[in-house]
N, C-alpha and C positions, 0 to 999 in steps of 0.2 A: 778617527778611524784611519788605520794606513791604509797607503793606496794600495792599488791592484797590480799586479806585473804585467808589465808592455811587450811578452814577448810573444809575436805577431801570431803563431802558432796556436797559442792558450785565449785569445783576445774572444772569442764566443765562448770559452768555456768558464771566463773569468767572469763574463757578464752572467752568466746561467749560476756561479755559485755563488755570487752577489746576491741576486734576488732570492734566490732557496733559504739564504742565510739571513737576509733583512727586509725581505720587500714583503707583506700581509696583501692578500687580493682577500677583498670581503665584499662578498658577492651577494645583491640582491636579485634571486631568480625571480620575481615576481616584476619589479619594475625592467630587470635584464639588464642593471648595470653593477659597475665595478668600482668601489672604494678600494683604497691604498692605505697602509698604515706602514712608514718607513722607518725601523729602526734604525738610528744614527749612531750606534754604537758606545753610544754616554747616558743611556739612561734616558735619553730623551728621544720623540717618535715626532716626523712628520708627517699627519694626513692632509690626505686628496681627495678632493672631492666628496668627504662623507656627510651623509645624511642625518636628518633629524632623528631618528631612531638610530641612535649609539651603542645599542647595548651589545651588540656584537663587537663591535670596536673598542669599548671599555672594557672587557671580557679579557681579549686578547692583550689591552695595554697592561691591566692586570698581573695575567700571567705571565710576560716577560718584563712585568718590572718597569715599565715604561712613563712618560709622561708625555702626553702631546704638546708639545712646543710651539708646532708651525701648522693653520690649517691652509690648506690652498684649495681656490676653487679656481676650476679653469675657464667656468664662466656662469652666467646668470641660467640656472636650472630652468626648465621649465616643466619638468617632469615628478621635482620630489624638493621639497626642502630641503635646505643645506643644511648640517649641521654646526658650519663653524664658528658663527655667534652664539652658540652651547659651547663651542670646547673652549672659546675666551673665555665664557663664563667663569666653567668647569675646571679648566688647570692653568690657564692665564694664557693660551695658544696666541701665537700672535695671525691673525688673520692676513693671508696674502691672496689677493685679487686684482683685476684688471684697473688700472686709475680709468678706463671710460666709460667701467659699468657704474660710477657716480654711487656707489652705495652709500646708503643713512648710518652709517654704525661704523663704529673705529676698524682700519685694516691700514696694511702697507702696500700703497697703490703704486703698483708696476705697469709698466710700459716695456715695449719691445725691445731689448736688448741691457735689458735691467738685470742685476744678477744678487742674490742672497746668498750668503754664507750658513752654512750648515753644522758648523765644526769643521771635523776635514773633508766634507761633500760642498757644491755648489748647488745651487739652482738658477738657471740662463732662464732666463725669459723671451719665449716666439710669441709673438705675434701671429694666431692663425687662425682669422674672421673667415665667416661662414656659414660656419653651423647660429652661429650668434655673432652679430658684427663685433663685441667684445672680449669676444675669444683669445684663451690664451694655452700656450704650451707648456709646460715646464722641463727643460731638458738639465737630469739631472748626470754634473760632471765630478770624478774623481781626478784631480791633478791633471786636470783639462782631458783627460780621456771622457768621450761621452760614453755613460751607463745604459743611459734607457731615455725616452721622453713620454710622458706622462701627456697625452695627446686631449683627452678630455672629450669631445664629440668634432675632432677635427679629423683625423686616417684614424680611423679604425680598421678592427684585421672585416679582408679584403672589401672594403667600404669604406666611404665618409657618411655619417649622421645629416640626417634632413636639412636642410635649408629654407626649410617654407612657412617655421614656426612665426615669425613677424608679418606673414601676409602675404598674398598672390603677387601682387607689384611688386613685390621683392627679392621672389623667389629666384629668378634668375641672374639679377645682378649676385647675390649670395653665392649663390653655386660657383657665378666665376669667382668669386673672391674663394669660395672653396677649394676650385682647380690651382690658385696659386700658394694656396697654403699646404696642399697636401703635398705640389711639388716643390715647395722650400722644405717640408721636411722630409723628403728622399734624397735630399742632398747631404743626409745626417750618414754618419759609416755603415756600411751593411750589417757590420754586428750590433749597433745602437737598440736594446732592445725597446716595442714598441708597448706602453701601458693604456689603453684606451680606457673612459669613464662606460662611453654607450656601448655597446655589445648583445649578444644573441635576447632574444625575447622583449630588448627595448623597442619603443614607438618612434624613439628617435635615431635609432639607427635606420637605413635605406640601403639597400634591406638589412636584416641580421642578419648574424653568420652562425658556427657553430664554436670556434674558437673565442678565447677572450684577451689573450695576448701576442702576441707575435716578434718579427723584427724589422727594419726595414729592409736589410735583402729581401725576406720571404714576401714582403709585401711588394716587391719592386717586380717579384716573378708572381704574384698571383692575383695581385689585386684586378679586377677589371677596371676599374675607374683609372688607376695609373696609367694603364694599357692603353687607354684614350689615345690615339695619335691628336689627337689635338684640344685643345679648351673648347671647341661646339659639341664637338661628341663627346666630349666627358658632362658636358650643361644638360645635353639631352637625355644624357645614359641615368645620370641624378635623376633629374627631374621624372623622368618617365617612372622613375623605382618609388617614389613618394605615393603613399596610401595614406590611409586615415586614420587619424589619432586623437586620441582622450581630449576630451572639451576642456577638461580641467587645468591645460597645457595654458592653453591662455591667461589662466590670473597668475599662474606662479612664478615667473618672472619677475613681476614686480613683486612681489612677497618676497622675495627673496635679494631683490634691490633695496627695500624698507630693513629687511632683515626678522628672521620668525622671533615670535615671544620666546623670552627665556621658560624652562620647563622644570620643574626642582623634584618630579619622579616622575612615576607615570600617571597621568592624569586617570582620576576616579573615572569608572561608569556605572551609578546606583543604579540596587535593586529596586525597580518599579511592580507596582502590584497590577491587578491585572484592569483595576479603574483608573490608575493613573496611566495606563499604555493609551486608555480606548480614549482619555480625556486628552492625551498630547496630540492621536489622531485628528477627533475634532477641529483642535485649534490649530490643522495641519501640517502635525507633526507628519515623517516617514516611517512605515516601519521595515526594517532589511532583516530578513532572516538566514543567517547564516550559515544556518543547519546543509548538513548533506542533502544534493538534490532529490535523493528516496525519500528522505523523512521528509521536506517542505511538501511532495507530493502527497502526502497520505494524510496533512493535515496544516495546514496554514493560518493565520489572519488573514481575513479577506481583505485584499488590497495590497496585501507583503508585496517586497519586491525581493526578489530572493537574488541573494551571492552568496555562493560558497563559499566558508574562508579557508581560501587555501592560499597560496602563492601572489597569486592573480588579484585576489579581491580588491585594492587599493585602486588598483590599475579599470575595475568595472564600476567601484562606486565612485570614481570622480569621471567618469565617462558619462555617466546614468542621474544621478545627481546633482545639482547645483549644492554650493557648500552651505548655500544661506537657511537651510532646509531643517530643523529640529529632528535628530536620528535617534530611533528607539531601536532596540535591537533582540532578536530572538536567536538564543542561544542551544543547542543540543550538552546532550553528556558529556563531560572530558573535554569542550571544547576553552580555550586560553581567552577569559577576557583582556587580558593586557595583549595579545597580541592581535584583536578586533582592534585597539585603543590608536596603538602604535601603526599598525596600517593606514588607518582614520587620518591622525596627525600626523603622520609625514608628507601626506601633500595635502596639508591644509584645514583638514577637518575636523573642526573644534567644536561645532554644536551638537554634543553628544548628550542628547536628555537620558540614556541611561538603559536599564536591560529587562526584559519581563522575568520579572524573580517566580522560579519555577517553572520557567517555558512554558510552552503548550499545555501540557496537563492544569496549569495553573490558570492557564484562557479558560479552557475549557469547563473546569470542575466553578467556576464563577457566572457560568451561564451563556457566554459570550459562542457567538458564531465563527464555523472554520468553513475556508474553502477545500478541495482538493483537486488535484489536474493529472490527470492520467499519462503513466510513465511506464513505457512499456518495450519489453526488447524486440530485433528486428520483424523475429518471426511471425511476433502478435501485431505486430502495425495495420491496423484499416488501411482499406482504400483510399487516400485521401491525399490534398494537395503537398507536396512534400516543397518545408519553407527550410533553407539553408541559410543561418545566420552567424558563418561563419568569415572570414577577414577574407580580402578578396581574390589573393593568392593561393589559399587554400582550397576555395570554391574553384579556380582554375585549375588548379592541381589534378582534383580528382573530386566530381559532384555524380547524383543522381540525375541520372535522365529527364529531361522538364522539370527540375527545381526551382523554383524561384527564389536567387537570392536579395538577398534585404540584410546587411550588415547588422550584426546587433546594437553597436552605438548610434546606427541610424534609426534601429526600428520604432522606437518613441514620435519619432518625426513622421512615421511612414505606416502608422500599425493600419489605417484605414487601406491598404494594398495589403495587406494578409489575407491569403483565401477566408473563408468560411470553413471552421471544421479542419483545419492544417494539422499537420506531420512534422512539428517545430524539431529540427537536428542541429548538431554542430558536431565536433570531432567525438566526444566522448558522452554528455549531458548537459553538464554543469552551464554551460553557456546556453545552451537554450532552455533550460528548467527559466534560468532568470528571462529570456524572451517571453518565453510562455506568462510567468509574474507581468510583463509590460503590458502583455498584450488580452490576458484577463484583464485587468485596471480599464482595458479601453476597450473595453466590455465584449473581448471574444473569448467565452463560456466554456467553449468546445474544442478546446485546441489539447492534440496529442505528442508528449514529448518522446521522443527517440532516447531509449535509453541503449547509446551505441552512437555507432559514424558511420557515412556514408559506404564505407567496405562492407559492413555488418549487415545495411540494408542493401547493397544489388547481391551479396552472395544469401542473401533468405529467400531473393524473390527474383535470383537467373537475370541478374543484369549483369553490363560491364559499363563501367564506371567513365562520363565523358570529361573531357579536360578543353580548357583554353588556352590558346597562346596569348597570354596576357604578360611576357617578358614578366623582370624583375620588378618585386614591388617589395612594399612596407607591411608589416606586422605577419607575427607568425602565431601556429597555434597557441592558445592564451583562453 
């Protein structure tokens, strides 16, 4: 690849037609992070950070002709499978990772100030612990001019990513090691652009933003965290932004230190008949109904636990479930089983016993019992306690007058504090239809879901909307 022109004038726009020309951002809105596919200009691609679910990124290698070469991850996920012990599999990728994160599976273990040839690109290696003490950066360089750095969950645009996924004891020493990472890399050139993994709608961002890339000038003038006049008030400014995140954050870590099973398509999920659902139940299968929250309302398995599959769903079934759990699954019209499959297995979920062949009509015309849960818009809402289960930023934001909130990845823990007879809401449905699902199972009958958000119900019923000063925190609507 020739280099770029050094003349001082073009040095931000050279970097802008660089990435337009070679850089792929493949974007999961659902988990809110950023994969990288780098065209090196010979026919061969290096990715960053991609996940277990490929097929966006095979898609694009595809159509430009590509072959992935180089996978890099910038640290030990704990949010999604990595994919690049699939792409060694898949095209012979050589695997680049941190030598401290000790992984079981062949890669080229870097250390801080370690460099890879690319053809005519480099890759430096930062060293930048924090988000994960194994954290690494990749600053990729053209004929020593730096391009961009591929920061991974260390400065993301105007944030750095959690610190508190290793535990409370450590959450603070992390952060400082985060304050020193994020200021080694503002020492990079102001046109250096910035490529972050976590970003808007991650759990591991603190908080998210709305952008997904940036530079480091623009980050030097906007970020808050940099702004810090010192390392305590940028420990506390982190820390204080840190909310609550996916349970399932805890095992993948190490899943992805072992390294995931190789995968040779998309994994089956057989048609079950409507004896085989109610016999997996028994022997304590799950059933998740993925149907739109109207239809799960108008007719369910008793006991379903309902997630919508949209975007989101990966991110509520390993919040809600343990992995170790036999998953049976109830599907609507038009709805994509391989993309139930692919949600499922990228962070981890492999005990898929399979799908009720025929949905609900199929339960039903076999004799079998449904439940229903009343879902209703602002205007029809009873009198009744109004339960806000929604992230706790946004309950600050803007909540109903005397709501009582209760987090939905709490409420499992907490269903015995639901009123009697509740008003289960969250911004749109979808997250409280699945509340509602939890909180039948633990046997309240009665509960009515808000089809709508808190806007919807004070303008039905003459209210104005209260908020908290609860500063910066973690997770956003989802």
């Amino acid at each position: 690849m020739r280099s770029l022109p050094h003349r001082r004038g073009q040095i931000v726009e050279d970097v802008v037609g660089f990435a337009e020309d070679h850089l792929i951002p493949l974007v999961d809105e659902g988990l809110g992070n950023t994969a990288y596919l780098l065209d090196l200009g010979d026919g061969r691609a290096l990715a960053v950070d991609a996940g277990r679910d490929l097929r966006a990124l095979d898609a694009v290698a595809r159509r430009r002709g590509l072959t992935v070469a180089y996978a890099a991850d910038t640290h030990l996920h704990a949010d999604f499978l990595s994919g690049a012990v699939q792409l060694a599999h898949d095209t012979g990728a050589t695997v680049l990772a941190s030598a401290a994160g000790q992984r079981a599976f062949p890669h080229r273990a870097l250390g801080d100030g370690d460099e890879v040839g690319l053809g005519g690109l480099r890759l430096r290696v930062l060293a930048t612990p924090g988000h994960t003490d194994e954290h690494l950066s990749f600053l990729l360089l053209d004929d020593g001019r730096e391009l961009g750095v591929f920061t991974g969950g260390s400065l993301i645009v105007d944030s750095a990513a959690r610190t508190d996924l290793l535990g409370a004891e450590r959450t603070e020493e992390l952060a400082r090691a985060q304050y020193r990472s994020l200021h080694r890399l503002a020492t990079l050139p102001e046109a250096t652009a910035v490529w972050p993994t976590h970003g808007a709608g991650s759990f591991c961002s603190a908080p998210p933003g709305t952008e997904r890339t940036s530079t480091i000038g623009a980050q030097k003038q906007t970020n808050p965290l940099l702004a810090a006049p010192d390392e305590d008030t940028f420990v506390r400014r982190l820390v204080a932004s840190l909310g609550s995140y996916p349970a399932y954050f805890a095992r993948l870590t190490e899943a992805n230190r072992r390294g995931p099973a190789i995968l040779t398509g998309t994994p089956p999920l057989p048609a079950l008949d409507a004896g085989q659902v109610k016999a997996l139940i028994a022997d304590g299968g799950q059933v998740v109904d993925v149907r739109p929250a109207a239809e799960f309302a108008a007719g369910h398995i008793p006991g379903a636990l309902s997630i919508p599959l949209r975007e989101q769903f990966a991110t509520w079934l390993g919040w809600l479930l343990p992995d170790t759990t036999p998953l049976v699954f109830v599907v609507g019209d038009g709805q994509d089983l391989a993309e139930v499959v692919w949600q499922a297995y990228k962070i981890g979920y492999e005990r898929l016993s399979g799908h009720l062949a025929g949905g609900m009509p199929a339960w039903l015309e076999a004799g079998h019992p449904r439940a229903t849960t009343a879902f209703v818009t602002a205007d029809r809402v009873p009198a009744r306690p109004y339960l806000d289960v929604r992230q706790e930023t946004e309950y600050a934001a803007g909540h109903v007058p005397g709501a009582l909130h209760l987090e939905l990845g709490d409420l499992a823990r907490h269903a015995a504090d639901a009123p009697a007879g509740a008003v289960v809401a969250c911004g749109h449905g979808e997250r409280a239809m699945t509340a509602a699902s939890l909180l039948e199972r633990a046997g309240h009958t009665d509960v009515t879901v808000l089809d709508g958000g808190p806007a919807d119900y004070a303008a039905a019923h003459g209210l104005r909307l209260d908020t908290v000063d609860a500063g910066t925190a973690d997770g956003g609507a989802r």
